[in-house]
N, C-alpha and C positions, 0 to 999 in steps of 0.2 A: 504493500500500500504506500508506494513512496512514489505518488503522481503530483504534477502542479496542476492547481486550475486559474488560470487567469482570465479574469473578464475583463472586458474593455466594452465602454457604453461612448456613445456619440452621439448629444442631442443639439438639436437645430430647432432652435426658440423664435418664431418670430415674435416679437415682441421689442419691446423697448427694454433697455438694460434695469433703468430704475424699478419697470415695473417685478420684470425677472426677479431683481434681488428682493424687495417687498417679498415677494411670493416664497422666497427662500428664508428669510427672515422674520417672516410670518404665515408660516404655515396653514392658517386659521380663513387667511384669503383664498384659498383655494378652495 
C-alpha cells in the first residue's frame, strides 16, 4: 500500500475577484 494520490483541481470563476473572495471568506453567501 505504498501509492500516491495527487489531485489537482482547476476552477475558472467568472466573476469579479472581490466578489470570489467574499464568497470564500464568507461562506454563508453562497
Amino acid at each position: 500500500m505504498n501509492k500516491q494520490f495527487i489531485a489537482k483541481q482547476s476552477i475558472v470563476i467568472d466573476a469579479p475577484a472581490g466578489k470570489v473572495w467574499d464568497a470564500l471568506v464568507n461562506p454563508e453567501m453562497i
